[in-house]
C-alpha positions as a Python dict, from the first residue, in 0.01 Angstrom:
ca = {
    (1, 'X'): (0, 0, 0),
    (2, 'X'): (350, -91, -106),
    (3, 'X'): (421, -433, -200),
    (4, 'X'): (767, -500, -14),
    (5, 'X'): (1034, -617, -165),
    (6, 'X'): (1106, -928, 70),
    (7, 'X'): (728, -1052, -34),
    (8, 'X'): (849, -1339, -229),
    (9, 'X'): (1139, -1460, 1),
    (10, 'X'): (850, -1440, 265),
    (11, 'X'): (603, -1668, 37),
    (12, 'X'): (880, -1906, 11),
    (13, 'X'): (1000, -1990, 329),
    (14, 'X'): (639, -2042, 443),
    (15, 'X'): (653, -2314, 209),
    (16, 'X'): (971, -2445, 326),
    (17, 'X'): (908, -2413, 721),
    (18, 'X'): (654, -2479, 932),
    (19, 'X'): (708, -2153, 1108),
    (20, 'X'): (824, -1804, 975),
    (21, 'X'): (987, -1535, 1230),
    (22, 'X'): (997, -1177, 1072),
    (23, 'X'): (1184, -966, 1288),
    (24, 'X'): (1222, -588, 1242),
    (25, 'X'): (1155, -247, 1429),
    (26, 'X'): (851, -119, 1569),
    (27, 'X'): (693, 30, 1266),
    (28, 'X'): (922, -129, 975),
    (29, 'X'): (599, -289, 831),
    (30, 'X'): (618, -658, 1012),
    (31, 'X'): (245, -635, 1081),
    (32, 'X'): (80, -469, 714),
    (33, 'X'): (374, -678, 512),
    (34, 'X'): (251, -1071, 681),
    (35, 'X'): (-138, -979, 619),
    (36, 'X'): (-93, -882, 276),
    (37, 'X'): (145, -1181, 237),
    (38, 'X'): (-100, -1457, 387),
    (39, 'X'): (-488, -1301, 387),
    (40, 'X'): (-643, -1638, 466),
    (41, 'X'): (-444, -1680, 783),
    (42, 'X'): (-610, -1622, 1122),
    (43, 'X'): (-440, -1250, 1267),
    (44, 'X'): (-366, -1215, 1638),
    (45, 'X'): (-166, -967, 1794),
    (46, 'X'): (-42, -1031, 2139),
    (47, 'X'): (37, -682, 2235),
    (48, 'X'): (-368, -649, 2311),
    (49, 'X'): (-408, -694, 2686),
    (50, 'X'): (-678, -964, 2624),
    (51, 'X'): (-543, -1170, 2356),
    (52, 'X'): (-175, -1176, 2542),
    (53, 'X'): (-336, -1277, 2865),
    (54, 'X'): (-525, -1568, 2680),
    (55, 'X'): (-221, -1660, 2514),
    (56, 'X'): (-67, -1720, 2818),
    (57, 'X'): (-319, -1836, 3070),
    (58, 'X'): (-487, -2095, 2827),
    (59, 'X'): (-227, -2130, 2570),
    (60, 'X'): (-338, -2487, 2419),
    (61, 'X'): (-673, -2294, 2407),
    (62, 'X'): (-541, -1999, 2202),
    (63, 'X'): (-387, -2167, 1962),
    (64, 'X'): (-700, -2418, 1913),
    (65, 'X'): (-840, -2101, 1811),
    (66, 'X'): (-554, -2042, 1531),
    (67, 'X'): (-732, -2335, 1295),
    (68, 'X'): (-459, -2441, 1054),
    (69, 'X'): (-239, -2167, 1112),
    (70, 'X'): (-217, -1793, 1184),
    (71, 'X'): (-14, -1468, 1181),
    (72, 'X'): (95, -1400, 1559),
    (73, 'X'): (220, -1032, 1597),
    (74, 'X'): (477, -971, 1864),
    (75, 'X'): (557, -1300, 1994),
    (76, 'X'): (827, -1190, 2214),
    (77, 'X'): (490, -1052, 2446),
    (78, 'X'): (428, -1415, 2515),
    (79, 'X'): (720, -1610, 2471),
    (80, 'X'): (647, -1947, 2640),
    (81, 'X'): (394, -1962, 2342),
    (82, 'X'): (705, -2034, 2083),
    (83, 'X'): (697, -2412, 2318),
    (84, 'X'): (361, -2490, 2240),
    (85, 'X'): (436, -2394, 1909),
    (86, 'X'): (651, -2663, 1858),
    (87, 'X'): (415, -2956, 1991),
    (88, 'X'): (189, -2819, 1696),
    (89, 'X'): (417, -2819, 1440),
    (90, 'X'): (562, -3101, 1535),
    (91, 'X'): (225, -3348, 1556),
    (92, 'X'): (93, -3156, 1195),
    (93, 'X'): (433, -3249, 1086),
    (94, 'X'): (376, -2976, 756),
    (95, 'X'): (496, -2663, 663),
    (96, 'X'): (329, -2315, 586),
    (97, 'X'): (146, -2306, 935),
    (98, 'X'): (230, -1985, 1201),
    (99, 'X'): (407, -1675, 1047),
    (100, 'X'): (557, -1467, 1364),
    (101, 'X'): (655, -1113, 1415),
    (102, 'X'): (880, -928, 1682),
    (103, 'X'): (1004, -612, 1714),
    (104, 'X'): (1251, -691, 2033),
    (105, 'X'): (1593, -897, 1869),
    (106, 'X'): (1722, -1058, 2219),
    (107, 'X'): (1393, -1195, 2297),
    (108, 'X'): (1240, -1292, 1975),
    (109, 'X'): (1584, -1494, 1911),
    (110, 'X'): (1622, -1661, 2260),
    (111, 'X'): (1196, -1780, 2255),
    (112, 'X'): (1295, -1902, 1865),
    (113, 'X'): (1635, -2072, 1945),
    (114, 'X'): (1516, -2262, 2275),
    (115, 'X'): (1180, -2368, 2127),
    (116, 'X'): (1154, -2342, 1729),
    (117, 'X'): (1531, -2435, 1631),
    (118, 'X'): (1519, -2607, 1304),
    (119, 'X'): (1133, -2539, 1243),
    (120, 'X'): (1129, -2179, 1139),
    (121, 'X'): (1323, -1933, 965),
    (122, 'X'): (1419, -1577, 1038),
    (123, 'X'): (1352, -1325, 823),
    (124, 'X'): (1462, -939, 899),
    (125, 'X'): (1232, -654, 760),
    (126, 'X'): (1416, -309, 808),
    (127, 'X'): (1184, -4, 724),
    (128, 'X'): (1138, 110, 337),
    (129, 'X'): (1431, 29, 97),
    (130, 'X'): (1526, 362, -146),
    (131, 'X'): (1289, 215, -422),
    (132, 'X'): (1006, 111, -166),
    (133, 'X'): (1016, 504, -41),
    (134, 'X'): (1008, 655, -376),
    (135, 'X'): (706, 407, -515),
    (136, 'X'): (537, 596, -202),
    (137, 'X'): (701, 930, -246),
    (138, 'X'): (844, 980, -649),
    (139, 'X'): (1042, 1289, -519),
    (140, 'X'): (1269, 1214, -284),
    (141, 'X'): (1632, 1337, -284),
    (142, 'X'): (1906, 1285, -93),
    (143, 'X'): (1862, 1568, 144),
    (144, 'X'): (1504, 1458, 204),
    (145, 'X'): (1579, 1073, 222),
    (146, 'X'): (1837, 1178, 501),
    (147, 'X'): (1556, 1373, 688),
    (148, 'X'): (1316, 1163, 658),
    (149, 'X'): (1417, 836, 685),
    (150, 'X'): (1247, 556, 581),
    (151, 'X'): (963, 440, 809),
    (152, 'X'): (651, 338, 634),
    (153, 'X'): (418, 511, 833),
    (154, 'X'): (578, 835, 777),
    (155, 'X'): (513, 788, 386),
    (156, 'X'): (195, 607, 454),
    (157, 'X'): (33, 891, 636),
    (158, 'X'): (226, 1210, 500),
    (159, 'X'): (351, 1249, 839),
    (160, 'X'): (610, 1529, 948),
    (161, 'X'): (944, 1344, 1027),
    (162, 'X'): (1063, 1530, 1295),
    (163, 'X'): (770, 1511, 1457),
    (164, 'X'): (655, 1178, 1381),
    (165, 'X'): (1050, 1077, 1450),
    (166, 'X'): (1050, 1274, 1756),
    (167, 'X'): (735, 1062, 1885),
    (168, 'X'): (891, 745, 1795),
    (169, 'X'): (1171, 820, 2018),
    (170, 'X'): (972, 885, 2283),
    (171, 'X'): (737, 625, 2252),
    (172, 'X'): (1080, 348, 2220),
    (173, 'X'): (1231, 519, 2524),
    (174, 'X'): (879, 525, 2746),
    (175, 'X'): (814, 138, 2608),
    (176, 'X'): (1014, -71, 2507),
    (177, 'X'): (1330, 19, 2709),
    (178, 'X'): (1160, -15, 3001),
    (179, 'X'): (1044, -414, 2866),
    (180, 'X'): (1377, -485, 2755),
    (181, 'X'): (1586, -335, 3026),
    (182, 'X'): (1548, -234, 3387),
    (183, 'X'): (1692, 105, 3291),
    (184, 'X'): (1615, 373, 3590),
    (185, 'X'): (1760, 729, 3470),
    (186, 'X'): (1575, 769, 3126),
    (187, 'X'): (1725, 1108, 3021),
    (188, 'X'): (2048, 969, 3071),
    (189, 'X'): (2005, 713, 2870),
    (190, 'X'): (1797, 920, 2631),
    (191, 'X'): (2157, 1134, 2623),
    (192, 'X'): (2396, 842, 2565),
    (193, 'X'): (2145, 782, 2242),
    (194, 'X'): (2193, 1092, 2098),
    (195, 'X'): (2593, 1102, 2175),
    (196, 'X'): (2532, 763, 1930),
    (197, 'X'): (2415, 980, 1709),
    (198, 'X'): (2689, 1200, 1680),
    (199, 'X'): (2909, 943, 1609),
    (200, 'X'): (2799, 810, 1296),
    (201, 'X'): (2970, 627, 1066),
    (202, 'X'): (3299, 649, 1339),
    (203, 'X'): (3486, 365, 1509),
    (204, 'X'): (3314, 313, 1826),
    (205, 'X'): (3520, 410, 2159),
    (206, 'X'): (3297, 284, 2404),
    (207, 'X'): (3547, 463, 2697),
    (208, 'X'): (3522, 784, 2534),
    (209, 'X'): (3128, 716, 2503),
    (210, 'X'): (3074, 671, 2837),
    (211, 'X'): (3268, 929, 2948),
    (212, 'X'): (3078, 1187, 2747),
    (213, 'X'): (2716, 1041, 2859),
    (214, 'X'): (2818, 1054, 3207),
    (215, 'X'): (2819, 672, 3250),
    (216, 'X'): (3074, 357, 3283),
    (217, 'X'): (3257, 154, 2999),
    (218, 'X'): (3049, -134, 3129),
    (219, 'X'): (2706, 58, 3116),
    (220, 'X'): (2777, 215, 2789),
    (221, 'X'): (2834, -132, 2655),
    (222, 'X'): (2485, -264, 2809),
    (223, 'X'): (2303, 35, 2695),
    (224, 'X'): (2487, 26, 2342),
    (225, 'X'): (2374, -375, 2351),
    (226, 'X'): (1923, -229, 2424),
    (227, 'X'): (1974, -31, 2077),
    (228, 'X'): (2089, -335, 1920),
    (229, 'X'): (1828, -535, 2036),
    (230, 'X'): (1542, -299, 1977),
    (231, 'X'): (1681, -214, 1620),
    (232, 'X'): (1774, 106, 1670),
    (233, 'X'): (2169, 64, 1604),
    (234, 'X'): (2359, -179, 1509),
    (235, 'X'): (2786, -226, 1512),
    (236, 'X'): (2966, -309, 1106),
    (237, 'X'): (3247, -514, 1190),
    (238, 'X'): (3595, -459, 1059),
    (239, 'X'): (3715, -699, 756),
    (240, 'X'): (3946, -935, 842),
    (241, 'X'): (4172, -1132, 605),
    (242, 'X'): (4180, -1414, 841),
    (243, 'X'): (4081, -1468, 1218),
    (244, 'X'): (4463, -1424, 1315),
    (245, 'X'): (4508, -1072, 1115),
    (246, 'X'): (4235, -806, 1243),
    (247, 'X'): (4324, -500, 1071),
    (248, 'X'): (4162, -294, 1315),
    (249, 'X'): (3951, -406, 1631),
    (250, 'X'): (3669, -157, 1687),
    (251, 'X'): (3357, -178, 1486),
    (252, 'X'): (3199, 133, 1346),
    (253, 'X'): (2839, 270, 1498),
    (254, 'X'): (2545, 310, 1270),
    (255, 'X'): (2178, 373, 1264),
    (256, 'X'): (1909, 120, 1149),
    (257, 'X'): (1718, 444, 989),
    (258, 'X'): (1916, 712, 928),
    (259, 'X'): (1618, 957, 964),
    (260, 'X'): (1593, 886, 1335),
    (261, 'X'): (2014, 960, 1350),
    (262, 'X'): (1900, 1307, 1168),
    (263, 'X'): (1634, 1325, 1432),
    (264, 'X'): (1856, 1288, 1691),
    (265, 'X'): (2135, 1566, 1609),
    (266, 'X'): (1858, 1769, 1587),
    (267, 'X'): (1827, 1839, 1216),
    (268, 'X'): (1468, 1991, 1091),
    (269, 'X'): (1496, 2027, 777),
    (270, 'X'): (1663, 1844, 452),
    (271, 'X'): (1813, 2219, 368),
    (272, 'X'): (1972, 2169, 701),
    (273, 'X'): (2171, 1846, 608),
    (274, 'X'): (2400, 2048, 330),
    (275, 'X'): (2586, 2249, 598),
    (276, 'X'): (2619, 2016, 830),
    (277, 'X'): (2935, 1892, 1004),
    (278, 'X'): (2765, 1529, 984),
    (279, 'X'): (2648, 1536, 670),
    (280, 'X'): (2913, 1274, 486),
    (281, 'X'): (2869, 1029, 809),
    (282, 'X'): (2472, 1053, 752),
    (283, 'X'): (2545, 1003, 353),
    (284, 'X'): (2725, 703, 442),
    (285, 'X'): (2448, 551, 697),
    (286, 'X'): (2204, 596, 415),
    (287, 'X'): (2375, 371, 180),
    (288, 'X'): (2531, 91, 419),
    (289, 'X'): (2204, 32, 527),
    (290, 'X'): (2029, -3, 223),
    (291, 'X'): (2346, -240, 156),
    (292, 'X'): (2242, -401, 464),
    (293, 'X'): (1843, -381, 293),
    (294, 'X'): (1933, -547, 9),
    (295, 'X'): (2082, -841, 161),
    (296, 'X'): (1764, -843, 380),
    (297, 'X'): (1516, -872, 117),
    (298, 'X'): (1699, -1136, -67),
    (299, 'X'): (1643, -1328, 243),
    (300, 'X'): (2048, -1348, 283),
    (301, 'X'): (2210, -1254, 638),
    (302, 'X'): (2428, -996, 669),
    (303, 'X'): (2771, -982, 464),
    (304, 'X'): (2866, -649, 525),
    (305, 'X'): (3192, -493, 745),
    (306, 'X'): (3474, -230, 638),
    (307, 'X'): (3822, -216, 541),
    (308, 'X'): (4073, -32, 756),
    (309, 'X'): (4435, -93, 855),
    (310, 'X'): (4665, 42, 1129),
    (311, 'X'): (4786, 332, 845),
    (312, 'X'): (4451, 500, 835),
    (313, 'X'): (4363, 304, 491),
    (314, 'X'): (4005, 260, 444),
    (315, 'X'): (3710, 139, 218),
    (316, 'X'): (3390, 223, 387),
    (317, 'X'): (3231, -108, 298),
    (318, 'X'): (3312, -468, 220),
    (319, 'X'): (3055, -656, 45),
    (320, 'X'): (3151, -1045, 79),
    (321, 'X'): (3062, -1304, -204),
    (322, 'X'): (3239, -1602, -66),
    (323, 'X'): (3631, -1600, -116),
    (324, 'X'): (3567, -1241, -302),
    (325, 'X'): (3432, -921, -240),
    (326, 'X'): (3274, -600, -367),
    (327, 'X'): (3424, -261, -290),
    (328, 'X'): (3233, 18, -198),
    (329, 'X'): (3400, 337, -120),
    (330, 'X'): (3056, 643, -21),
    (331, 'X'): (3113, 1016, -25),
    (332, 'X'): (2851, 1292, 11),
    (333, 'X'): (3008, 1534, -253),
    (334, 'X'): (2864, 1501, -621),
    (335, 'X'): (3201, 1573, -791),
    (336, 'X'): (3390, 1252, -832),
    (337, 'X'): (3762, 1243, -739),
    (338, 'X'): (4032, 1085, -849),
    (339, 'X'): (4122, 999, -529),
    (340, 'X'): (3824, 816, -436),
    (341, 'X'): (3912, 573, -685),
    (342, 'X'): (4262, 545, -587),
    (343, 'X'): (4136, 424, -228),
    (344, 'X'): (3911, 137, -383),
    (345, 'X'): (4228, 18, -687),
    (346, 'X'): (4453, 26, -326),
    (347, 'X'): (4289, -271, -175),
    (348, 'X'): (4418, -448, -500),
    (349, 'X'): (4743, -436, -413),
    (350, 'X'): (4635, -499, -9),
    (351, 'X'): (4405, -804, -109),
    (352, 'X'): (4574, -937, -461),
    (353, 'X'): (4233, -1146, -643),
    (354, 'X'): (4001, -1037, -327),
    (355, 'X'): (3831, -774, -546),
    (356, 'X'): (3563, -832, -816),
    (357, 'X'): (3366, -512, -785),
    (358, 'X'): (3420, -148, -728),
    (359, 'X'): (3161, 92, -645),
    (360, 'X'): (3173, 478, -590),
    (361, 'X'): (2879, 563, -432),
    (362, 'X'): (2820, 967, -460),
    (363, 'X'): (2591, 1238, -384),
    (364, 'X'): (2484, 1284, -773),
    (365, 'X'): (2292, 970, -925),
    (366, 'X'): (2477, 826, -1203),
    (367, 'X'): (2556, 499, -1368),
    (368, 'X'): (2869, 521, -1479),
    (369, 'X'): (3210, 286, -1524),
    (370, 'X'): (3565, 500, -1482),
    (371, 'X'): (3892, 290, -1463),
    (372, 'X'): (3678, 15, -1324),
    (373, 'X'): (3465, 145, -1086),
    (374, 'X'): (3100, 164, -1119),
    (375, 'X'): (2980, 506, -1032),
    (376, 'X'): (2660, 551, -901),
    (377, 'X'): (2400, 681, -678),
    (378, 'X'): (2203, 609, -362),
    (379, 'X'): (1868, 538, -579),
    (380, 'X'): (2074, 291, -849),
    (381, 'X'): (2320, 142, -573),
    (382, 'X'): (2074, -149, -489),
    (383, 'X'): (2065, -200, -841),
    (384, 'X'): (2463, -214, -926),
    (385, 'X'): (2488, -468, -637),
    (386, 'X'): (2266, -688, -788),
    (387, 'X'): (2473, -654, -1145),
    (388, 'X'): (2766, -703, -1004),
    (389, 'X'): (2693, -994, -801),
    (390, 'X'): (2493, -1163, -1153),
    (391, 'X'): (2793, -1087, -1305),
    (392, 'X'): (2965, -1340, -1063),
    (393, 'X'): (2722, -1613, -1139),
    (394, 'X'): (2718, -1579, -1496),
}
């Protein structure tokens, strides 16, 4: 088994709260990551037909039966539990006593908000990180990263992504969009998510979206918001010098695992990935997620959005640190540019002071420093973010 790289963040906020809430999608390791983490604790998971309807016929009962404390797996199946929660929390008045998982965003956060607000933190757990993968798998490249995303199980069992992918598609489409959403015309929708997937890494149009899946603005925008809260996509926001000055209003689309994007476009192979049309936008899901990863496992929110103005200049991501902010400019290719250093010394002269990092991050790993930029790779990226932002402390 991997040991995760959130593990200690975990530890500690069950020591700080009386409740901990690790969200995350189906299959990102919730379940194996909070029994490894607490062995001594009672284990229920609510998704079983009999424990679920216990839970909420008898629910005083069921959680007499969770002694001192216990892991509860996909509270979001029994929501009204998160209540009752709180009257034990409360009367124990301790921390360190029920660690919860859910795999569904919207409902997990309304059940914690309305009934656990100040007793529990959140914690996000996205599938595998780059280094978590390649403690499983010592080989990986970028072609095969891209292909085969990062889901434990796949590396867990030696499964065959596209097929393994393929059935997790199916499985999210048959299950949980059904629980989260009264959607009626499946393949539709099972259409608008692959039209998602073709765009990538591009400001989102949710008009043009629409249009192309055969559906309204308005539906597009509902069906858009079920990927968010299943963790399937998720919207980077644009920076924004200040709350009056949006550079540009659209957010840009992206995949939570870029191996189900790869899925999606049809892509079978990592040999497949060099020629393809999407190749740089799939490049550049790969590393603003594991961006986004990093952040995670640090137990930190989300700091992340890009840089564009109205003249087409761009930085593909902003990585806040208070007042400041680290540059990050991604491109596929393994030859490194002039020019794509050019576009991350620009937003000097755009944001005077706002800078204290640059990062190129190509298709060749290196770890390098050229006119102030630190070069590197997907597999040493997490690792120059976590320089650079030392370097700030120091």
């Amino acid at each position: 088994m991997i040991t995760r790289e959130i593990t200690p963040v975990l530890l500690d906020l069950f020591g700080r709260y009386p409740v901990v809430t690790v969200t995350g999608p189906r299959q990102s390791g919730k379940t194996t990551l909070c029994r490894a983490a607490f062995p001594d604790l009672a284990y229920f998971n609510l998704e079983r037909p009999d424990v679920r309807e216990f839970a909420s016929s008898d629910p005083l009962g069921f959680l007499a039966q969770c002694g001192d404390g216990a892991v509860l797996d996909e509270i979001q199946r029994v929501p009204e539990l998160t209540s009752y929660i709180q009257a034990a929390v409360d009367e124990r008045k301790r921390n360190g006593q029920f660690v919860l998982t859910g795999s569904r965003q919207l409902r997990v956060s309304e059940a914690v908000s309305q009934s656990l607000a100040g007793r529990t933190a959140i914690l996000p757990l996205l599938p595998f990180s780059i280094q978590e993968a390649r403690r499983a798998r010592a080989d990986l490249d970028v072609g095969v990263m891209i292909h085969t995303g990062f889901y434990p199980r796949i590396y867990d069992q030696a499964l065959e992504p596209t097929r393994a992918l393929g059935d997790y598609f199916e499985t999210y489409v048959e299950r949980d969009v059904r629980q989260i959403s009264e959607i009626r015309n499946l393949s539709s929708f099972q259409r608008f998510v692959r039209l998602c997937a073709g765009r990538v890494g591009q400001l989102l149009n949710l008009q043009s979206l629409g249009n192309d899946a055969g559906v309204s603005h308005t539906t597009a925008r509902h069906w858009l918001s079920v990927l968010e809260a299943s963790f399937i996509a998720f919207e980077l926001e644009p920076f924004h010098a200040n709350l009056s000055k949006r550079l540009v209003k659209s957010p840009k689309l992206y995949f939570y695992d870029v191996g189900l994007a790869t899925y999606l476009l049809g892509i079978e192979t990592p040999q497949q990935i060099a020629t393809h049309p999407l190749r740089g936008a799939l490049f550049e899901n790969l590393v603003v997620v594991e961006a986004l990863k990093h952040r995670f496992n640090l137990g930190r929110r989300s700091n992340l959005s890009f840089f564009r103005d109205r003249t087409g200049n761009e930085v593909d991501l902003v990585y806040a640190l208070a007042e400041k902010m680290i540059a990050v400019e991604i491109k596929a290719g393994q030859t490194v540019s002039g020019s794509f250093l050019s576009i991350l010394h620009s937003l000097d002269r755009m944001l005077p002071g706002a800078v204290v990092g640059k990062v190129l991050v190509h298709g060749a790993e290196a770890d390098a420093v050229r006119e102030g930029v630190h070069i590197t790779g997907p597999i040493g990226f997490a690792r120059t973010l976590s320089r650079l932002e030392a370097a700030m402390v120091s």
